[in-house]
C-alpha positions in Angstrom: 51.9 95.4 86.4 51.5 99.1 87.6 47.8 99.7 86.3 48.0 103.1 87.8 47.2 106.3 85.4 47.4 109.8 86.5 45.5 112.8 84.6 47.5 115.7 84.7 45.5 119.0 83.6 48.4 122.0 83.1 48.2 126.0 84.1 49.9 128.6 84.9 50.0 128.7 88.7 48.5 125.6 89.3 48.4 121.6 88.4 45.6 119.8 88.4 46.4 116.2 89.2 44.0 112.7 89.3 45.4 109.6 90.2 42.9 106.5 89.3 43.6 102.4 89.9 42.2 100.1 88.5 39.5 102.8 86.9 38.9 104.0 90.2 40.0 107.4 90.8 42.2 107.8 94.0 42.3 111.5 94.5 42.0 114.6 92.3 44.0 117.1 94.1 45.5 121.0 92.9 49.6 121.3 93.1 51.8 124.0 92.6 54.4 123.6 90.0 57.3 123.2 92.8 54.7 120.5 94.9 53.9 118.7 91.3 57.7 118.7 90.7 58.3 116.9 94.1 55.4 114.6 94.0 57.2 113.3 90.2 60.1 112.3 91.7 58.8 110.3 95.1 56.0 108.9 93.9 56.6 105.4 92.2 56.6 104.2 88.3 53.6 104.6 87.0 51.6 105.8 83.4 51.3 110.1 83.5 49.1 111.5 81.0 49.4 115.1 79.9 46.7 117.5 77.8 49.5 118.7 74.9 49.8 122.9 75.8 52.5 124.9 76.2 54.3 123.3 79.1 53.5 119.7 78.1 57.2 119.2 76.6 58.6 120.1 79.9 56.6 118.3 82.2 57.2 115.2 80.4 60.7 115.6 80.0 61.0 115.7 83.9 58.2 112.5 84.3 60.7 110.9 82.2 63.6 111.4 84.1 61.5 110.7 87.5 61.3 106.8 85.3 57.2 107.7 84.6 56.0 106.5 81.4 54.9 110.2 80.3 52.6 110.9 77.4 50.7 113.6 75.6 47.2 113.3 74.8 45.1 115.3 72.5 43.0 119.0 74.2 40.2 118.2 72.1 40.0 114.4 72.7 39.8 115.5 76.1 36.9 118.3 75.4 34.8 115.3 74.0 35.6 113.2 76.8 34.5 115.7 79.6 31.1 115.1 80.8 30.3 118.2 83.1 31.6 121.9 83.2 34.8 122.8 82.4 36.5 122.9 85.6 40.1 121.7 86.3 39.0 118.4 88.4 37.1 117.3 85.4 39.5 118.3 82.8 42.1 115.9 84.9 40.0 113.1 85.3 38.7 113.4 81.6 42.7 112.9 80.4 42.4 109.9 82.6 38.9 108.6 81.2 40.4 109.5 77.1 44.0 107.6 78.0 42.3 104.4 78.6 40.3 104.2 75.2 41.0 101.5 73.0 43.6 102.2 70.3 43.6 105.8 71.7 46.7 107.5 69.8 49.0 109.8 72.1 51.1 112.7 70.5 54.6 112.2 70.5 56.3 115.2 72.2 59.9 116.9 72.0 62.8 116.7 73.4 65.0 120.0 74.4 66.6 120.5 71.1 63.7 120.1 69.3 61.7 122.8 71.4 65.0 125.3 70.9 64.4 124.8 67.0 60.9 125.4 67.2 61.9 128.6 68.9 64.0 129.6 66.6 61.4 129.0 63.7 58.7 130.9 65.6 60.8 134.0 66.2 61.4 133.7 62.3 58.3 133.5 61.6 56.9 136.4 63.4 59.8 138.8 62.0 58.3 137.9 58.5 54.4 138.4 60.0 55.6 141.8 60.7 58.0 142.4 57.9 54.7 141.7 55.6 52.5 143.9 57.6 54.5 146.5 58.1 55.1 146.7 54.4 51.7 146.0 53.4 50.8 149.2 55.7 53.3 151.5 54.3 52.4 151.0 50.6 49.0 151.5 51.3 49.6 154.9 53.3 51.9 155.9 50.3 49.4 155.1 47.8 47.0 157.5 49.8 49.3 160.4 48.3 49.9 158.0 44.8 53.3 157.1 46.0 53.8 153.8 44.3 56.1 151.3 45.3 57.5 149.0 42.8 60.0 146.5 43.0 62.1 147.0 40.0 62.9 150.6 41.0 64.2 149.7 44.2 61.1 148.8 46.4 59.6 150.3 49.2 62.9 151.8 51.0 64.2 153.3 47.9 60.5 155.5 47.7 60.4 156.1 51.5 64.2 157.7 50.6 63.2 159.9 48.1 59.7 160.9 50.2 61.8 162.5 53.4 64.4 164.1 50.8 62.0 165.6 48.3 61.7 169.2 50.2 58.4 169.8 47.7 55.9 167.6 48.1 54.3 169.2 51.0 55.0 166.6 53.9 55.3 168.2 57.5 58.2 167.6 59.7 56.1 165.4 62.1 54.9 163.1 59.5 58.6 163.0 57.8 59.9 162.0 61.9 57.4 159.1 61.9 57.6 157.7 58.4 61.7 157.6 59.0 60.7 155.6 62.0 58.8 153.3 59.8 61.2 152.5 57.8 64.0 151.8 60.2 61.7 149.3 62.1 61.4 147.9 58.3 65.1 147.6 58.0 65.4 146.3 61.2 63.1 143.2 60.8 65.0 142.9 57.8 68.0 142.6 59.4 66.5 140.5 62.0 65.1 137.6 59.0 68.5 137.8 57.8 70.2 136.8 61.2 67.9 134.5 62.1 68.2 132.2 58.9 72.0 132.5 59.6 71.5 131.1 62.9 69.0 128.5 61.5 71.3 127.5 59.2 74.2 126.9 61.9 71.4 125.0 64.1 70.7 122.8 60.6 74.6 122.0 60.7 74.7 120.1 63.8 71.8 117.9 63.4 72.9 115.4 61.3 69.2 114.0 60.7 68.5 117.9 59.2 71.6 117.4 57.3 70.3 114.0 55.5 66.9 115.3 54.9 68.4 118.3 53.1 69.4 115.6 50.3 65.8 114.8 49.1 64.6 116.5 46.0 62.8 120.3 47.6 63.4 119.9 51.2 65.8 123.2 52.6 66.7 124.5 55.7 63.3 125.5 56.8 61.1 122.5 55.7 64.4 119.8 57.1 64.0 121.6 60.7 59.7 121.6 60.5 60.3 117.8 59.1 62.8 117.1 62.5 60.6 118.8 64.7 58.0 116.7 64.0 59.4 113.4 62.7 62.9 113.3 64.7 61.4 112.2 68.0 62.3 109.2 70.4 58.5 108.1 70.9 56.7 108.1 67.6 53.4 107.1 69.6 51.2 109.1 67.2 52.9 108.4 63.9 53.4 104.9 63.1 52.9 105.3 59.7 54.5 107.1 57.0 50.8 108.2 55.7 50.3 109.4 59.3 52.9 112.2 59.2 51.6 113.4 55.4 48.1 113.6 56.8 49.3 115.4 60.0 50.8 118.1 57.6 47.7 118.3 55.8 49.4 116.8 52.3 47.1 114.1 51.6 42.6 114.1 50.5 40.4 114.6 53.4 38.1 111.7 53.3 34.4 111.1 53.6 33.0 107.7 53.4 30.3 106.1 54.9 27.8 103.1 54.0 30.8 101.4 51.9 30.9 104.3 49.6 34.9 105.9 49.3 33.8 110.1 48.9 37.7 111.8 48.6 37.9 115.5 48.8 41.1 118.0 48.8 43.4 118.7 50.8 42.6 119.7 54.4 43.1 123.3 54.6 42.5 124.0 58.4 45.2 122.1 60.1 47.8 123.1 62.6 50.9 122.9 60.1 49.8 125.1 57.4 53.5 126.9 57.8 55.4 123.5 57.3 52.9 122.4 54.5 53.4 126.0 52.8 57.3 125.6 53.1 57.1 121.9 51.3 54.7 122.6 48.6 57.0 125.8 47.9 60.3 124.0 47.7 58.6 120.8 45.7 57.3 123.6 43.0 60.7 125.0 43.1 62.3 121.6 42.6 59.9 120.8 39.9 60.8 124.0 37.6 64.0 123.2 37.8 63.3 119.2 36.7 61.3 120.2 33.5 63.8 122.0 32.1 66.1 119.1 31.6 66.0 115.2 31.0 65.2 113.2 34.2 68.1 111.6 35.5 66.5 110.0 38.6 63.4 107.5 38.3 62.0 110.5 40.6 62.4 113.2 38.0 60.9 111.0 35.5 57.6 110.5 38.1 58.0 114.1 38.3 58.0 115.1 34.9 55.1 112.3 33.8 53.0 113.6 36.5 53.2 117.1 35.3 52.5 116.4 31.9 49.1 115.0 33.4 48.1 117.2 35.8 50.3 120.3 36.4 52.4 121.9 38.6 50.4 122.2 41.0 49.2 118.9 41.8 52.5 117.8 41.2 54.0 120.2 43.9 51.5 118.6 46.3 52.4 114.8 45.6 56.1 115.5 45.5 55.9 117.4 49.0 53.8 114.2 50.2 56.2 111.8 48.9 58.9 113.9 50.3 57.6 113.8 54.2 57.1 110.2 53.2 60.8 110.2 52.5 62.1 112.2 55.2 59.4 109.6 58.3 61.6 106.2 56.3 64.9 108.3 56.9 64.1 109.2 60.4 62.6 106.2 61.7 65.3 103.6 60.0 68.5 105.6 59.7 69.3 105.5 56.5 70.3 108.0 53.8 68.6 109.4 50.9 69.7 107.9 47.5 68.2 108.6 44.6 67.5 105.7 42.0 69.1 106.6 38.5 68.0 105.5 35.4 
């Protein structure tokens, strides 16, 4: 039995790497990536633990193919864990020191596809960050001259239009130059949304797990990518549970219990996955508007409809999202399809 465990701190220019036996560390040496990348694929089998950042995915990938049993662990595990400065020999033996607690839960990483589709969602997601912004700051610069913008006559490019044609209103040619600027950028990120949920879209198509989770009750392009992202890995280390992947989305009560007395709270609101969370709890309210205007034909819709009759919509776009990444973590994990129990 190999009982050796190597701590691997990532940077930029450098790799910080401690090799311990038998919880006795061997050396904590600096690499460079090419010197790491050489030392992966002499060295022999053994357990390689890296501190999740923004190379993690690709390091393990190639510790896989070296036949290393790669893992991710936790940053701020590892920030407890430390016991003296923050340096990069103690960060790497602290990833050593937090791999070896007991029932110590590793975060399951992604494989090349799945980092391409989080690319794609990223870039998405920053055209509509600046989409809004942008938006947000030309209506508000308008306003300053009680230019209002209102959807129903057009929106914001229809009044930038009739600003830079109206010859009256006093606007000089500098100001015109730049606010014509503004709104091309505006069209442009348009544009850009547009094309990118085409291409999202086409990436959906040839994942047949984003296919099947498209069949559940709420669950569209974006949330079945966020859900395989997250769920459709080959090492489900972290999530064992279906309960585990609601909680890592933030769908289900923070809890607060101590001396044998149960406290349960709302929702946890600062999480990591407050994107994904927003896209489920949007498509389960958009589901359920469409379910209470008609008799339930599922045993779902008629859970759905009870449970808005008792607490709302709200609450009931929150449990359907939960029971939804529920779903979508039995789908994944056993390969089956979604079929919905009729009445």
């Amino acid at each position: 039995m190999n009982n050796t465990i190597v701590g691997v701190d990532l940077a930029t220019k450098v790799i910080q790497v401690c090799v311990s036996t038998n919880k006795k560390v061997r050396s904590n040496q600096e690499m460079t990536p090419s010197e790491f990348n050489q030392w992966l694929i002499t060295s022999k089998p053994m357990t390689i633990v890296f501190e999740a950042c923004g190379s993690s995915n690709y390091w393990k990938q190639v510790a896989l193919k070296a036949k290393h049993d790669a893992r991710l662990i936790c940053p701020k595990l590892v920030a407890h864990i430390r016991q003296s400065q923050k340096t990069d020999k103690n960060d790497a033996l602290a990833i050593v020191q937090a791999s070896q607690l007991p029932d110590i839960r590793f975060i399951s990483g992604k494989n090349h596809g799945q980092q391409q589709l989080q690319s794609m969602m990223r870039l998405r997601e920053l055209a509509v960050k600046q989409k809004t912004a942008l938006s947000n700051q030309l209506t508000s610069l308008l306003l300053e001259f009680n230019i209002r913008c209102f959807g129903k006559k057009g929106g914001l490019n229809k009044v930038i239009t009739e600003v830079l044609e109206d010859g009256e209103n006093g606007f000089s040619f500098a100001f015109r130059e730049m606010l014509h600027t503004a709104r091309q950028q505006y069209l442009a990120l348009i544009k850009s949304i547009a094309i990118y949920d085409d291409k999202l879209e086409e990436a959906a198509k040839e994942h047949s797990d984003c296919h099947k989770l498209r069949q559940i009750e709420g669950i569209g392009v974006l949330s079945a990518i966020n859900l395989y992202i997250l769920l459709g890995c080959t090492d489900l280390l972290a999530l064992k549970k279906a309960k585990d992947a609601s909680a890592c989305i933030g769908l289900t009560p923070l809890q607060h219990s101590s001396g044998g007395k149960v406290k349960i709270g709302a929702i946890g609101k600062h999480i990591k996955n407050s994107m994904m969370r927003s896209y489920l709890i949007v498509g389960a309210m958009s589901a359920i508007n469409q379910i209470v205007k008609r008799s339930a034909k599922t045993k779902k819709e008629q859970w759905i409809q009870q449970l808005v009759e008792r607490r709302g919509k709200r609450c009931a776009a929150v449990a359907l999202a939960n029971k939804n990444v529920r779903t979508a973590f039995a789908m994944i994990t056993q390969g089956s399809q979604y079929k919905a129990e009729l009445l």
